[in-house]
C-alpha positions as CSV (number, residue, x, y, z in Angstrom):
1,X,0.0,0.0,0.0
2,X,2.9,2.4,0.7
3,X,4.5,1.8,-2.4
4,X,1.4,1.9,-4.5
5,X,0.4,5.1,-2.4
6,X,4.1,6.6,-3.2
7,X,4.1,6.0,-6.8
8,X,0.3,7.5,-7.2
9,X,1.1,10.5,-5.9
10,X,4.2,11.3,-7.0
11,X,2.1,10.8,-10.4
12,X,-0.1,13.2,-9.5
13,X,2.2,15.8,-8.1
14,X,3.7,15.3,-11.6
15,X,0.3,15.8,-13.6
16,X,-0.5,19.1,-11.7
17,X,3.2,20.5,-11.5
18,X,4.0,19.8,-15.2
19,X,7.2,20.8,-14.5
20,X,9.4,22.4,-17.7
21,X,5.9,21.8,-20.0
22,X,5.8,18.0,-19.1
23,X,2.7,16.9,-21.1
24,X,-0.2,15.1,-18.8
25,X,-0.3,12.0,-20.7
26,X,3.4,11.4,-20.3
27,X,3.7,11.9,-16.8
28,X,1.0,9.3,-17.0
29,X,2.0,6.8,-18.7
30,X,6.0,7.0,-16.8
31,X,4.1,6.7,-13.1
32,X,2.7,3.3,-15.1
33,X,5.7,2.1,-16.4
34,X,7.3,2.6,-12.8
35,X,4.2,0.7,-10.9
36,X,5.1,-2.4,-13.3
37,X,8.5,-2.3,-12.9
38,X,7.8,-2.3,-8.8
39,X,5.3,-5.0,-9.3
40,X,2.9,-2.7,-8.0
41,X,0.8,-4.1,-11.2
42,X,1.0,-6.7,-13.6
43,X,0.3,-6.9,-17.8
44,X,-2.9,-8.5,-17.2
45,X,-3.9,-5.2,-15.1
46,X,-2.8,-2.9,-18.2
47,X,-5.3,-5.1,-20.5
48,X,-7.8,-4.5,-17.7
49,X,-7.5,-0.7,-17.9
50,X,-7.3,-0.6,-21.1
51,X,-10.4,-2.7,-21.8
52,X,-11.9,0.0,-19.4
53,X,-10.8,3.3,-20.6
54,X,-10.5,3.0,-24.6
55,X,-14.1,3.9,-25.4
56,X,-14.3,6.7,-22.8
57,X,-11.0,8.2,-24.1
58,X,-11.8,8.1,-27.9
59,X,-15.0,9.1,-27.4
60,X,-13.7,12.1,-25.5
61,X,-11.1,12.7,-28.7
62,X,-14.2,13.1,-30.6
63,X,-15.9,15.3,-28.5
64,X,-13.3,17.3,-29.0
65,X,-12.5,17.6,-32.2
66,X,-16.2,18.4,-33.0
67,X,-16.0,21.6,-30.5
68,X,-12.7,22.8,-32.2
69,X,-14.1,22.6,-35.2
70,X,-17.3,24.5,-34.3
71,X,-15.6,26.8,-32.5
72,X,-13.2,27.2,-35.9
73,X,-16.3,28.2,-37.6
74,X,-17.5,30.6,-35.2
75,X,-20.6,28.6,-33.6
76,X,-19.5,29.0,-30.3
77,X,-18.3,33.2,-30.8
78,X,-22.2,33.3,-32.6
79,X,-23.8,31.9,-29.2
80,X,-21.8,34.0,-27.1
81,X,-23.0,37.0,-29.0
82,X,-26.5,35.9,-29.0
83,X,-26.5,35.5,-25.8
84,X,-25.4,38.8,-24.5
85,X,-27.6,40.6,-26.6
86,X,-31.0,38.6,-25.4
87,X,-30.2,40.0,-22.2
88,X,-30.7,43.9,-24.0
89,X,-27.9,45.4,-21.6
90,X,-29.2,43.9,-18.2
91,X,-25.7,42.8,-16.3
92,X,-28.0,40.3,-14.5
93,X,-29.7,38.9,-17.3
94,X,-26.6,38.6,-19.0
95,X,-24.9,36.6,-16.1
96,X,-27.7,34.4,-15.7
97,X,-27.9,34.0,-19.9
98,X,-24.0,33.3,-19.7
99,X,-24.5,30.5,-17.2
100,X,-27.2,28.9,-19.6
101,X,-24.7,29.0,-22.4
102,X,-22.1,27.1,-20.3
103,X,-24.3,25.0,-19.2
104,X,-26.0,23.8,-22.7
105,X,-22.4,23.8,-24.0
106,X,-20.7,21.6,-21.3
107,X,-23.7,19.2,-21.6
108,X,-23.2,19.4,-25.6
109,X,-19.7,19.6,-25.8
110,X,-18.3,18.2,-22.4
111,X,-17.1,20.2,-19.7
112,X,-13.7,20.6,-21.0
113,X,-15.2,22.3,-24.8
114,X,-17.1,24.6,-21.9
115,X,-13.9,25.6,-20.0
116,X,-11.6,26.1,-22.4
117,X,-13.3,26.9,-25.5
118,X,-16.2,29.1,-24.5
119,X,-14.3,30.4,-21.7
120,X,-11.4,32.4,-24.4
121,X,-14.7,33.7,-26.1
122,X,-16.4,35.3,-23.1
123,X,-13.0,36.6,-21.8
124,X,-12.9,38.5,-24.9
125,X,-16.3,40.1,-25.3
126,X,-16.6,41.2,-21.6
127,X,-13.1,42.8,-22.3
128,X,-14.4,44.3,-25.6
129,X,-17.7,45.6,-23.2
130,X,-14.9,47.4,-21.0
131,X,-16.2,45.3,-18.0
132,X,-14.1,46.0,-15.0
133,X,-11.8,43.0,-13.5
134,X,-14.2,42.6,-10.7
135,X,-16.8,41.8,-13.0
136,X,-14.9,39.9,-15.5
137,X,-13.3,37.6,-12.7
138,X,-17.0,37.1,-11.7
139,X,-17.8,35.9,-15.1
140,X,-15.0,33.8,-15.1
141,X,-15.4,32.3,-11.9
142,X,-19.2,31.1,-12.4
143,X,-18.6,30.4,-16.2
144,X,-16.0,27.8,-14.7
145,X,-18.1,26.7,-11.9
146,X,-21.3,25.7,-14.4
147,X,-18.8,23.7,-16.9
148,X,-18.3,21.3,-14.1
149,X,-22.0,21.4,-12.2
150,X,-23.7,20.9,-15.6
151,X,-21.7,18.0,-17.3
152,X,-23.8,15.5,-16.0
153,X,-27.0,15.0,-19.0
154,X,-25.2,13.0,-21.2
155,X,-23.0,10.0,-20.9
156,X,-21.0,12.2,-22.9
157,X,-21.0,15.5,-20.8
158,X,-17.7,14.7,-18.9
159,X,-15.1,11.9,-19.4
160,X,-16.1,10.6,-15.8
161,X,-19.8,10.0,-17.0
162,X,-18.5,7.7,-19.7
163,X,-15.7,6.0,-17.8
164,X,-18.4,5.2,-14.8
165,X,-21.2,4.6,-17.3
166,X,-18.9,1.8,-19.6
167,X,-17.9,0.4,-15.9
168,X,-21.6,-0.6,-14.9
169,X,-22.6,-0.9,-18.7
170,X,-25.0,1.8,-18.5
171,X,-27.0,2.3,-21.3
172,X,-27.2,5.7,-23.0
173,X,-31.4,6.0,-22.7
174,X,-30.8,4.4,-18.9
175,X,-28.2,7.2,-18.1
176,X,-30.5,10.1,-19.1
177,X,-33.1,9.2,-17.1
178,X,-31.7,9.0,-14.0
179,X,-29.3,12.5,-14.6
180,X,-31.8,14.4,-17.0
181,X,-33.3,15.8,-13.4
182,X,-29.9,16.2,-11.6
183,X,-28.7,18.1,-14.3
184,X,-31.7,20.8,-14.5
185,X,-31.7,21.2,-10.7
186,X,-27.6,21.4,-10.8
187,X,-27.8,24.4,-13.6
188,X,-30.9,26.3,-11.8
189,X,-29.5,25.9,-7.9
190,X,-25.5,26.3,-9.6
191,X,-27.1,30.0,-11.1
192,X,-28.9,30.9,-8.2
193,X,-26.4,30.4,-5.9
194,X,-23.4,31.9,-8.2
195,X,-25.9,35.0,-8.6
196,X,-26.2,34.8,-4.6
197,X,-22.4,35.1,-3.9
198,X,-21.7,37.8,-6.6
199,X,-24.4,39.8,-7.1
200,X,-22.5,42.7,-6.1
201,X,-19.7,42.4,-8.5
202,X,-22.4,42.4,-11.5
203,X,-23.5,45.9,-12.7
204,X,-26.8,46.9,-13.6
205,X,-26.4,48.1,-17.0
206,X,-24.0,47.4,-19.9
207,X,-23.5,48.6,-23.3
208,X,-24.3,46.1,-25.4
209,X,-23.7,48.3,-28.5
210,X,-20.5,47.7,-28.3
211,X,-20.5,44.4,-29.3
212,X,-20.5,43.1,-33.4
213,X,-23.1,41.7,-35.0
214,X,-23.5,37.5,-34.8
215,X,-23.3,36.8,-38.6
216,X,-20.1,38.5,-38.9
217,X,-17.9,36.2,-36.8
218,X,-19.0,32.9,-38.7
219,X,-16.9,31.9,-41.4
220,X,-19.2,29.7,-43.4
221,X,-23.1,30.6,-43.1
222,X,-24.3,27.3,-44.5
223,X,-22.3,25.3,-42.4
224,X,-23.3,26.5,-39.3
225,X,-26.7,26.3,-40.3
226,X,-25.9,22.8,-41.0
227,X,-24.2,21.9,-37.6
228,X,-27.5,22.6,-35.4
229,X,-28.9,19.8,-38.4
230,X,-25.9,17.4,-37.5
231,X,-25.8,17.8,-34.3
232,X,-29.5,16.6,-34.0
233,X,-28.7,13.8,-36.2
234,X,-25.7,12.7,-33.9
235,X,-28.0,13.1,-30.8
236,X,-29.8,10.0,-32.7
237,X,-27.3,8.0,-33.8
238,X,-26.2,7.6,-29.9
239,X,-30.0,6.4,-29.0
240,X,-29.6,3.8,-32.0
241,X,-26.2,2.9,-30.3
242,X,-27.7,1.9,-27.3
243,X,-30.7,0.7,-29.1
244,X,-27.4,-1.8,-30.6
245,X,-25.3,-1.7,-27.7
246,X,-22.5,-0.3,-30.0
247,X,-19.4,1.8,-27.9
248,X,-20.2,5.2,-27.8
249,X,-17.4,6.5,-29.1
250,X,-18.2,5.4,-32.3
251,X,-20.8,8.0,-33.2
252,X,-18.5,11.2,-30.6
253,X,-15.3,9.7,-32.3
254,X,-17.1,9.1,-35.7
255,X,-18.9,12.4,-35.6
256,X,-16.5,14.4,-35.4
257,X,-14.1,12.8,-37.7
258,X,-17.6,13.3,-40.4
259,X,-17.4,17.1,-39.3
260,X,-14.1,17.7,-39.9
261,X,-14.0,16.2,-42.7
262,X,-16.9,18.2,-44.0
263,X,-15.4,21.5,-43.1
264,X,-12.0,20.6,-44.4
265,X,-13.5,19.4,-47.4
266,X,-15.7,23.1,-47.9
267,X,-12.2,25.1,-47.0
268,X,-13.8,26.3,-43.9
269,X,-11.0,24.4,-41.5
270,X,-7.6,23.1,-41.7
271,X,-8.1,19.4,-41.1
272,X,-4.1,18.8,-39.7
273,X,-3.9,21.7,-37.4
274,X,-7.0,20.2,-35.6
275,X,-5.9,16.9,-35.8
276,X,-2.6,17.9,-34.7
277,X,-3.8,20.2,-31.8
278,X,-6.7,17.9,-30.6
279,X,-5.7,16.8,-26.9
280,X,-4.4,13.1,-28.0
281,X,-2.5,13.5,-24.2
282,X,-5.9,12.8,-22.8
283,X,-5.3,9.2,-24.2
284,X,-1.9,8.2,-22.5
285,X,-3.1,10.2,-19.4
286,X,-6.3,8.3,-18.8
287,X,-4.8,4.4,-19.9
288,X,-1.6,5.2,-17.4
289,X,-3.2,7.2,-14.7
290,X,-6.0,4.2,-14.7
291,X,-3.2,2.0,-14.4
292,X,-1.7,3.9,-11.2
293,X,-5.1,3.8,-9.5
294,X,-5.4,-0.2,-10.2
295,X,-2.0,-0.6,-8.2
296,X,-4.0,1.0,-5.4
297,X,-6.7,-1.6,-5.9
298,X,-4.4,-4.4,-5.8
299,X,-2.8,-3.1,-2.5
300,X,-6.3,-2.9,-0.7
301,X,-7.6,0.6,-0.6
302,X,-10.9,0.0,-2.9
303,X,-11.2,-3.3,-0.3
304,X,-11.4,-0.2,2.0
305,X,-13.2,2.5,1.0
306,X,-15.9,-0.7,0.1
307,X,-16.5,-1.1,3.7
308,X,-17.5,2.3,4.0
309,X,-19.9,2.2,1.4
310,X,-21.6,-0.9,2.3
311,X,-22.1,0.9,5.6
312,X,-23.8,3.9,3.7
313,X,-25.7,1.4,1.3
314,X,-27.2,-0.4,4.6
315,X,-28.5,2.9,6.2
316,X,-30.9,3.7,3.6
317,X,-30.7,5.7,0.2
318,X,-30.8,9.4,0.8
319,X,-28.5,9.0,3.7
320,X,-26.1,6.5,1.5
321,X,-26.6,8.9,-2.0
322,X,-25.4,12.1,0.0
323,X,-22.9,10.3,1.7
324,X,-21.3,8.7,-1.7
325,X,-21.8,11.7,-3.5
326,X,-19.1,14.0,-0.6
327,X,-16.7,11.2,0.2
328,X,-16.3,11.3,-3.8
329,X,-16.4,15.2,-4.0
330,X,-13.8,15.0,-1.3
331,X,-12.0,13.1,-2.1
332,X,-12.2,14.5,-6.2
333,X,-10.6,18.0,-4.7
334,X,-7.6,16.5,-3.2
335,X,-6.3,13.9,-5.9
336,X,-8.3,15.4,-8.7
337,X,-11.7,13.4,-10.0
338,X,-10.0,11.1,-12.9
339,X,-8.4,8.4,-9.6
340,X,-11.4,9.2,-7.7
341,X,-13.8,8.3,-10.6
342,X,-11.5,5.2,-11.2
343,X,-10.8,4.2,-7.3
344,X,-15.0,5.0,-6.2
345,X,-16.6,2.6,-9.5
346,X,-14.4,-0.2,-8.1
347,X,-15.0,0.2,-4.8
348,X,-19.0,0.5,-5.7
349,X,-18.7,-2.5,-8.2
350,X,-19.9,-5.0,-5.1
351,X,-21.8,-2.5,-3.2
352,X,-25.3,-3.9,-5.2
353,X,-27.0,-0.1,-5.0
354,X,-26.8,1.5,-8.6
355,X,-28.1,4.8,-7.6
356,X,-24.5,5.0,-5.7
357,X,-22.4,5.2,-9.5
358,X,-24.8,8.6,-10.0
359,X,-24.0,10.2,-7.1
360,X,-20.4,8.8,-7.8
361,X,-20.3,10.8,-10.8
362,X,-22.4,14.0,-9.2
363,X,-20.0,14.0,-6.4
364,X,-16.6,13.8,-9.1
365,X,-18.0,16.5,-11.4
366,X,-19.0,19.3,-8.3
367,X,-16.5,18.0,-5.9
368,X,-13.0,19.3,-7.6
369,X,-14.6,23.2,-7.9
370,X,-13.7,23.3,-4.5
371,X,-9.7,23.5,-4.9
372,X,-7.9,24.3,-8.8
373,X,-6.6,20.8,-8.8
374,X,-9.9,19.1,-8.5
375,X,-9.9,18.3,-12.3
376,X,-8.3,18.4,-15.7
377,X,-10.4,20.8,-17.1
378,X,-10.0,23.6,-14.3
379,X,-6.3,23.5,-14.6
380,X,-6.6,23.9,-18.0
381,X,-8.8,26.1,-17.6
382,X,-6.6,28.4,-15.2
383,X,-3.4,27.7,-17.6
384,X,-5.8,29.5,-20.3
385,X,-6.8,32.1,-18.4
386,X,-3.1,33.3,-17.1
387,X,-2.2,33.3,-20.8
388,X,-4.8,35.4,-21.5
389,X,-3.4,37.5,-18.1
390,X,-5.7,36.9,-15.7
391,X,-4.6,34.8,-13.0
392,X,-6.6,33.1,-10.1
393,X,-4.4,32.8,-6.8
394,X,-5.2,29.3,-5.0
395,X,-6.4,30.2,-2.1
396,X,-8.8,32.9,-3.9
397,X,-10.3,29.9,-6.1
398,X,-10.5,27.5,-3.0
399,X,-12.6,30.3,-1.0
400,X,-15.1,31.0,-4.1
401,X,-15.1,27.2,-4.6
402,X,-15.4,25.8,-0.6
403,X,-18.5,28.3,-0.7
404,X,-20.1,27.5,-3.5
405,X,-20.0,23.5,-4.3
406,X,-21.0,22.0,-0.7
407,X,-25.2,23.6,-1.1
408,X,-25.0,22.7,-4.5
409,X,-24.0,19.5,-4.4
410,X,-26.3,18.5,-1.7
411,X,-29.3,19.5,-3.2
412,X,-28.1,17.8,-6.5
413,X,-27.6,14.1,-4.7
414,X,-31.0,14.7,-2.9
415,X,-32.7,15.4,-6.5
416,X,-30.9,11.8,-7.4
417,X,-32.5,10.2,-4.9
């Protein structure tokens, strides 16, 4: 356990250090290496993780590449316009509209297209509104709060969704009914209580005027008009997958390999440069940082944290729900929510209460917005934002974050249960 315990965190120190631009994926895939060479896992356990992971992980790929080509074209620029002015100059209307967006795009586009794609765009039009950094950081701080809280819809939403939902062989249909509801209540309670704690830092009025028109910012007309059609269409072809019981990440991975292929094709989009720049770290980093978290399975702590949710599971629902739902935010905001995702589904694989792998993945989603290393996306999302020059001090994002995530997340579980 000590050496298994040693190697995953060093791992993980690695992942969120990057020291001298040390990619994710590699970092990965060396704390793997080093866990075989130390016994700490076998070859048979990197088949197992990768049996596990693959479908996720492409799928995510996809994903992706779909929002990079979007945003390539302007869709995501065109909503963001939109979107400011329907709220006609209101600063409250336009927060609460803003929220919306991130929250239809992160359940779209996963958390990760929300974060770091729609983010850049917002950034850039409340700087273009003359907004003043108070305002702006408010923005920024809800707008990265709701691509998290609202990536629960879809099996799609968020890369622990799909890892948790291939685990227990959830079905697409199956998954949307149980986290349609969640997900509403998470986006209405996530912008009422974001509107709560910065109210004040959102003016009454702004000039709207100042902003260009919609249909200027697209580069190709008839292909956005076309995307709303294939994105309906790919909505479909993931109900006939499940209809078939086909991997999801043929129609995400599929999809948007069609898209691209479509825009390259019409000279809209340079089909290398988003093949080259899709995040193809995400791979290595999910098949070795899986295989990390199985050494800790092997040396007993999944035996572990079982107990304790067997315990929950025999003390009713509600009170085994909530109490899955914060030992997995928890324990998402201090080893970030890819382990946690990975250690919780194989502690809950004996546990015999499915409603325990929803507030699994509730609890990993919410959970890391309460420190900047609780997920991928949010340190992404944080490197993004420096470049852009606005940084985020820890202990500023673990305040806003400790306030905010425990009353959402316990009304979420209790709307799961």
């Amino acid at each position: 356990m000590l050496l298994a315990s040693l190697i995953f965190l060093l791992t993980l120190i690695f992942v969120i250090w990057q020291p001298k631009g040390l990619q994710i994926g590699t970092t990965a895939i060396i704390g793997a290496v080093v866990a075989l060479a130390f016994g700490v896992v076998s070859f048979a356990d990197v088949g197992t993780v990768t049996n596990i992971v693959w479908d996720a992980t492409l799928a995510f790929i996809g994903i992706i590449i779909l929002s990079m080509v979007l945003d390539e074209i302007g869709f995501f620029e065109w909503c963001a316009i939109k979107m400011a002015k329907l709220s006609k100059g209101n600063g409250h209307l336009m927060f609460v509209y803003a929220l919306i967006l991130g929250s239809f795009v992160s359940a779209l586009f996963a958390n990760d297209g929300a974060a770091l794609i729609l983010t850049p765009i917002l950034l850039a039009k409340m700087r273009l509104l003359k907004l003043n950094a108070k305002t702006i950081l408010a923005f920024l701080l809800a707008g990265g709060f709701i691509s998290d809280s609202a990536s629960l819809p879809f099996v799609f939403s968020n890369l622990t969704n799909i890892v948790t939902a291939n685990y227990f062989n959830i079905g697409f249909l199956e998954y949307i009914q149980h986290m349609f509801i969640p997900y509403l209540v998470s986006t209405f309670v996530s912008i009422l209580v974001l509107w709560l704690f910065l109210r004040n830092d959102i003016p009454k009025k702004i000039d709207i005027t100042l902003l260009s028109d919609e249909n200027d910012v697209l580069k190709s007309k008839t292909l956005f008009k076309f995307s709303w059609f294939f994105l309906a269409l790919l909505l479909i072809g993931y109900f006939i997958g499940d209809h078939y019981d086909l991997p999801i990440s043929i129609f995400a991975l599929g999809g948007g390999v069609i898209f691209l292929a479509i825009s390259a094709y019409l000279k809209v989009v340079d089909a290398k440069e988003i093949i080259k720049n899709a995040p193809w770290q995400v791979v290595w980093f999910s098949i070795g940082l899986y295989i990390v978290v199985y050494g800790l399975k092997n040396a007993g702590l999944t035996d572990y944290l079982a107990i304790v949710l067997k315990d929950l599971a025999s003390r009713g629902d509600t009170i085994a729900i909530v109490g899955t739902g914060f030992i997995s935010a928890f324990l998402s905001a201090i080893m970030n929510n890819m382990p946690t995702i990975m250690i919780m589904d194989i502690a809950l694989h004996d546990v015999g209460n499915s409603a325990l792998a929803y507030a699994n993945i509730i609890g990993c989603n919410l959970g890391p917005k309460m420190t900047p290393f609780g997920s991928l996306a949010t340190l992404l999302w944080l490197h993004v934002l420096a470049n852009k020059g606005v940084k985020i001090g820890f202990w500023e994002y673990s305040k806003f974050g400790l306030m905010v995530t425990p009353p959402v997340l316990l009304v979420v579980l209790l709307s799961l249960g």
